[in-house]
C-alpha positions in Angstrom: 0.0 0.0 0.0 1.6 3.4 -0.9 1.5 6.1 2.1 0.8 9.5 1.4 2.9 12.1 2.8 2.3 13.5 6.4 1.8 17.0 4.9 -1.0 15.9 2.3 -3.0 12.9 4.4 -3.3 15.9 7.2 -4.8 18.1 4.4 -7.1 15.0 2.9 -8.4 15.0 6.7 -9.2 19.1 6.8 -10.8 19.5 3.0 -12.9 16.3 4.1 -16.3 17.0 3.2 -17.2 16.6 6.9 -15.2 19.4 7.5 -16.4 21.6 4.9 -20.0 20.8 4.9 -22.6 23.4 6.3 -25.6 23.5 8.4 -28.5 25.4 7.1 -30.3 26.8 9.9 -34.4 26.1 8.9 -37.4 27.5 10.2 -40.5 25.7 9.5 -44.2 26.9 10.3 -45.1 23.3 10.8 -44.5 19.6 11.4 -45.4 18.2 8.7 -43.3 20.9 6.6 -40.8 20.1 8.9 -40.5 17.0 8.6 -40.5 17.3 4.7 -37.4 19.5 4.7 -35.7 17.3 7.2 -36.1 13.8 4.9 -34.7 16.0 2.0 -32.3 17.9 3.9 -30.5 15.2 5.8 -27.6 16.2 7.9 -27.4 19.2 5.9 -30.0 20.9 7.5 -30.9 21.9 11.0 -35.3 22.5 11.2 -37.4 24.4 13.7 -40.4 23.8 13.7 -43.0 26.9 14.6 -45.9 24.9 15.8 -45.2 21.8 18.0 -46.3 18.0 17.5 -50.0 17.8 17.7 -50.6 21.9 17.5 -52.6 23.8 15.4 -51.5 25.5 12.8 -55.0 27.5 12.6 -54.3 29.2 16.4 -50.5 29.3 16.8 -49.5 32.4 18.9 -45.6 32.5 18.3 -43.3 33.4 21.2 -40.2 36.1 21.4 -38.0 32.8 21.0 -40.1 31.8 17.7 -39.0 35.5 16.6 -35.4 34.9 17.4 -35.4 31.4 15.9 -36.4 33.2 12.4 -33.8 36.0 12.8 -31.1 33.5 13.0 -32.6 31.3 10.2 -31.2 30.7 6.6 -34.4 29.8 4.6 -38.2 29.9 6.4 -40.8 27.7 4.6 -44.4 28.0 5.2 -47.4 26.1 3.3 -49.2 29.3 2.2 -52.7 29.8 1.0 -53.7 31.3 4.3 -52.8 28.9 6.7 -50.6 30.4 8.6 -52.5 34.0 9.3 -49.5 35.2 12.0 -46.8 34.5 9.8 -46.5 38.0 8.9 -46.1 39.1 11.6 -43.6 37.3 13.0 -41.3 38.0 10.2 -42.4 41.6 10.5 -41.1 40.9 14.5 -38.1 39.3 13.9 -35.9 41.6 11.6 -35.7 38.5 9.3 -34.4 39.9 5.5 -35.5 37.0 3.3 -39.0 35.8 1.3 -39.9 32.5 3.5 -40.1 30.3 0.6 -44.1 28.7 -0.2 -43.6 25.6 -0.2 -47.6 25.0 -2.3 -46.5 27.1 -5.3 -48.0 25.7 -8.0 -50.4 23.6 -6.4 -53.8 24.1 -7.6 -56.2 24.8 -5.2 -59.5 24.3 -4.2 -61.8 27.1 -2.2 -65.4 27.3 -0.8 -68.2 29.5 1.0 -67.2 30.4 4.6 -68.5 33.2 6.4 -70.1 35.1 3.0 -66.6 34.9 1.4 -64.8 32.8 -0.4 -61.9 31.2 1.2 -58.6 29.1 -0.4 -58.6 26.0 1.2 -55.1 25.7 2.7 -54.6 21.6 3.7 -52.9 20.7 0.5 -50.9 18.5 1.4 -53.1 16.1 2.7 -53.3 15.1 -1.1 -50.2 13.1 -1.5 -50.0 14.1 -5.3 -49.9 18.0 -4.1 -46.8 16.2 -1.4 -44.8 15.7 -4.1 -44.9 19.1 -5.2 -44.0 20.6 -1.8 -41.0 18.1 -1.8 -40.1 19.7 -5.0 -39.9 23.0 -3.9 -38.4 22.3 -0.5 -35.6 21.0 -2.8 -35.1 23.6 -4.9 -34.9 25.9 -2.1 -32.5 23.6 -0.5 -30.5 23.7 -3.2 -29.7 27.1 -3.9 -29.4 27.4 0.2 -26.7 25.2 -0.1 -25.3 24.7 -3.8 -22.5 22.8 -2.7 -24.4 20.0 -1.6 -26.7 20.3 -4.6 -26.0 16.2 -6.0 -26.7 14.8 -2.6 -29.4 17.1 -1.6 -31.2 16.3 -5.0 -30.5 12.3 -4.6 -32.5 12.8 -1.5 -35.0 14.8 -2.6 -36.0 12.3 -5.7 -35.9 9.1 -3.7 -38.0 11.1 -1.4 -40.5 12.1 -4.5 -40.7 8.5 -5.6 -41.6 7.5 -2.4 -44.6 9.9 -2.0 -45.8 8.8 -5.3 -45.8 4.9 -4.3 -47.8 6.3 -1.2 -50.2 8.6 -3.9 -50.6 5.6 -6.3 -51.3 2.8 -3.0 -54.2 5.3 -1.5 -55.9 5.7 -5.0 -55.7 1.9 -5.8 -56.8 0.9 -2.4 -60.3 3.6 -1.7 -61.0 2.6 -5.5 -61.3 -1.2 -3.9 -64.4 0.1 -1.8 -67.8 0.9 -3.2 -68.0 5.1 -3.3 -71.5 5.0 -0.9 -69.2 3.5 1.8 -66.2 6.2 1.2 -67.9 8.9 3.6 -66.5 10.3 6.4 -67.4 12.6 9.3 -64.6 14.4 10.9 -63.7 17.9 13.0 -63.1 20.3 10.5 -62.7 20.4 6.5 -59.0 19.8 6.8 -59.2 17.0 3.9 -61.0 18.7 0.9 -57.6 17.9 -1.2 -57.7 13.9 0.2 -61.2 13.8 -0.5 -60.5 15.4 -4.1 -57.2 13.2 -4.9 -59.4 9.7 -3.9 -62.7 9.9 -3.7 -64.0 10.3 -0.5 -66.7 12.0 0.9 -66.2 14.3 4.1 -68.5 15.7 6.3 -67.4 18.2 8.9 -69.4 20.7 11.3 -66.5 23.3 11.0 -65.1 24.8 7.7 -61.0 25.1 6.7 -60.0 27.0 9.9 -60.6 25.7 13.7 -61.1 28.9 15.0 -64.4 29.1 12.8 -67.6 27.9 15.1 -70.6 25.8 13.7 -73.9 27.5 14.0 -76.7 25.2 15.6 -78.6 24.8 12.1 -75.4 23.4 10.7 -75.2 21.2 13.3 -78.7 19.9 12.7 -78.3 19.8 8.9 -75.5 18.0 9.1 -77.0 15.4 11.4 -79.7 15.2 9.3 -76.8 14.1 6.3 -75.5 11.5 8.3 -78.5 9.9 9.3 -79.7 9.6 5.8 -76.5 8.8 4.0 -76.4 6.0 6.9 -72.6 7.0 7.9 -71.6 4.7 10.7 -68.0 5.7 12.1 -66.6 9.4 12.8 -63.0 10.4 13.5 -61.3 12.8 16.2 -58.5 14.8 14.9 -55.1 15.3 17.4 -55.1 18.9 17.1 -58.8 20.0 18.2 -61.3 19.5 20.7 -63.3 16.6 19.7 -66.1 17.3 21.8 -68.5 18.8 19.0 -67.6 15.6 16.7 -68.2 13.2 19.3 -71.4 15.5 20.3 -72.7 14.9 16.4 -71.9 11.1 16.6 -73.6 10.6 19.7 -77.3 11.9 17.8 -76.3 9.1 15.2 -75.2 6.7 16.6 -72.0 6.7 14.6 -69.1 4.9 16.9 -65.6 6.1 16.4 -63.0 5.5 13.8 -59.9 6.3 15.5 -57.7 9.6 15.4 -56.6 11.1 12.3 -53.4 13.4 11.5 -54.8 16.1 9.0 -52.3 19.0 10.5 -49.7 17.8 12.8 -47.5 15.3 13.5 -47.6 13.1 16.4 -44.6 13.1 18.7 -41.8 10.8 17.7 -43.3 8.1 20.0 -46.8 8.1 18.1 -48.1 6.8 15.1 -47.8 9.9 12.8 -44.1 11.3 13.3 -43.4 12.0 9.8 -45.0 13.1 6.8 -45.3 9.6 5.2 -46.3 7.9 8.7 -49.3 10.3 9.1 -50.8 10.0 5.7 -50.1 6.2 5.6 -51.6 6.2 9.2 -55.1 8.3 8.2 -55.9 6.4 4.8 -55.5 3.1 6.9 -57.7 4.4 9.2 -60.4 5.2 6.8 -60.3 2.2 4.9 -60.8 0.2 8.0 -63.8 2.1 9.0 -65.4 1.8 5.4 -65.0 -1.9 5.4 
């Protein structure tokens, strides 16, 4: 075996890309952003997420150390389309100089009647399909954050693409497999207009895109009404709200409960939902068991 010289193996050791690489300090407004940038990122990346395992996005109320956190941060993603309302702010607070990069650019959204306006329904990612594109753009942002580690970055940001759309193509193929008057389901708040679009299932909810919205008392009724006649059987709680109203519906039909779903946040790392993938494989298995 030929030895190098003292001189250049001690150099070898200091240009060693362990030496050299970088940690890009991330701020993300949620987990499930969070979590997205961290699969892509690797050890590249260092992520903060803004609102906690099992908190809602809708009611956040960001701390002086949230404000700090962005000052000090490289790249900020947020979803966008009006989720998170106190973003502004924040960034407004914290001196930070850059554009917090939108991670649903180029999505194409969906909207409804809420309140006598019309309102962009902001859960897109719960549409695997729509994942993807949020992967893509935490990617690109990562990249130009950190050009150096572009190959490796992009090698993990396309194995993580293929593996959303094995995910995408496994929901579609498997709510296909059950009759559409069984794919119907009653849950907190319309948090899965994009799931329900992407597969083709039915959701009922007494509160519209944003938890801090209240269902009026006919709404209630109407909606009890729906479930009687459409003879839906099993309702879900959600890990981010109060479930009494849900359970308060279910109780006037009879319907029994489905489980927990994950429309919003991530569980903690201990729970059944602690990334991205987990959650979504978590709620369509969920779902499909109820339907059966």
């Amino acid at each position: 075996m030929k030895l190098l010289p003292i001189s250049l193996a001690i150099g070898t050791l200091l240009i060693s890309p362990f030496s050299l690489a970088k940690t890009v300090n991330v701020v993300a407004s949620f987990t499930v952003l969070a979590d997205i940038v961290k699969q892509i990122g690797g050890e590249q990346v260092q992520v903060k997420s803004l609102v906690g395992p099992n908190g809602d996005p809708h009611t956040f109320e960001p701390t002086p150390q949230d404000s700090q956190a962005l000052a000090q941060a490289d790249v900020v993603f947020i979803s966008g389309l009006g989720l998170e309302g106190w973003m502004d702010r924040l960034v407004s607070a914290s001196g930070y100089k850059g554009q917090p990069v939108i991670a649903s650019a180029g999505i194409t959204t969906r909207s409804m009647e809420e309140g006598g306006e019309r309102i962009t329904d902001p859960h897109a990612w719960n549409s695997m399909q729509n994942g993807v594109i949020y992967a893509t753009n935490v990617m690109n942002a990562l990249i130009k954050a950190d050009p150096e580690e572009r190959a490796a970055i992009r090698q993990r940001g396309e194995n993580y693409i293929q593996q959303l759309k094995t995910l995408d193509s496994w929901a579609k193929t498997s709510f296909e497999a059950i009759p559409v008057a069984k794919r119907k389901v009653l849950t907190s708040h319309d948090a899965f207009g994009y799931f329900g679009q992407r597969y083709g299932v039915t959701f009922l909810a007494p509160v519209g895109f944003s938890t801090e919205a209240e269902a009026s008392a006919s709404a209630v009724g109407g909606l009890i009404n729906q479930l009687k006649q459409q003879h839906i059987s099993s309702y879900f709680i959600e890990n981010q709200t109060d479930p009494r109203l849900v359970k308060q519906i279910a109780s006037a039909t009879g319907a029994q409960p489905g489980g927990e779903l994950y429309p919003e946040a991530l569980s903690v790392a201990s729970g059944p939902a602690a990334t991205y993938e987990a959650a979504f494989k978590h709620n369509v298995n969920a779902m499909l068991s109820s339907m059966r």
